[in-house]
N, C-alpha and C positions, 0 to 999 in steps of 0.2 A: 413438453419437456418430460423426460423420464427421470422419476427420482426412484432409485431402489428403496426395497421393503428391507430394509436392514435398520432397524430400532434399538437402542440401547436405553432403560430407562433410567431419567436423571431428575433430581432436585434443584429446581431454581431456586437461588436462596439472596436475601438481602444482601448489598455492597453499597455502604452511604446510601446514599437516597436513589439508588440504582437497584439493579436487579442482577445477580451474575449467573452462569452457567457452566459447572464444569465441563470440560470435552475429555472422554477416556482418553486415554493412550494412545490405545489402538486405531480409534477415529481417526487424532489427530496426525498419528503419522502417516495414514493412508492420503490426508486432506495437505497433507506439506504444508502445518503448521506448527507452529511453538510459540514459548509465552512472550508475547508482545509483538507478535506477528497481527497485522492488521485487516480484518474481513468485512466485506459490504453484506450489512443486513439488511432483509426487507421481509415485508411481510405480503407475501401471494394467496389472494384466497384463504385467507384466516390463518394461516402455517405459517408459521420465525422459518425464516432462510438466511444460514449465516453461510458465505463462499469469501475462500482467502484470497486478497486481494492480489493482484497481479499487474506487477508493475512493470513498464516496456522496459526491455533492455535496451541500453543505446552501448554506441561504442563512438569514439573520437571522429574514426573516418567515415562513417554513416553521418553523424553529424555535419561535418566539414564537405561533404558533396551538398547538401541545402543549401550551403552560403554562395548566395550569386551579386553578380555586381547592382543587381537592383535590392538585395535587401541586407547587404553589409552597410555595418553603420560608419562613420567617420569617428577621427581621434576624438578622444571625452577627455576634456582639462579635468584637472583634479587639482589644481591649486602646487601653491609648493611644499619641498619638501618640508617635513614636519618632524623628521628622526637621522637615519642615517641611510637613508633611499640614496641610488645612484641612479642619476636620470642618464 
């Protein structure tokens, strides 16, 4: 794997009983991140590696070609109504 030589140096610093990191700016917007965006850390050969998570896009009709007649389920009771449901 190629990681570029592009360093910016930072303070890790105490969050509760955790440890936090800021990410510049400028990182984070080249990495298509913002605050509370969620990344898989790991640690390779002694190096923190944080990569922003990436999660599959689905769409309805991508979904709905999966569903075959061996793995659609049947009606699921759910008892009665209980508010102002029209069955």
């Amino acid at each position: 794997m190629y990681i570029r030589e592009r360093f910016m140096r930072t303070k890790i610093q105490k969050w509760g009983n955790s440890l936090g990191l800021r990410i510049p700016k400028s990182f984070a917007e080249e990495a298509g991140v913002k605050a509370g965006s969620e990344v898989d850390l790991a640690v390779e050969g002694g190096e923190l590696i944080a990569r922003p998570t990436r999660l599959p896009k689905y769409d309805l009709q991508g979904l709905l070609r999966k569903v075959t007649v061996r793995n659609i389920h049947k009606e699921v009771e759910t008892g009665e109504p209980v508010g102002r449901e029209v069955w």
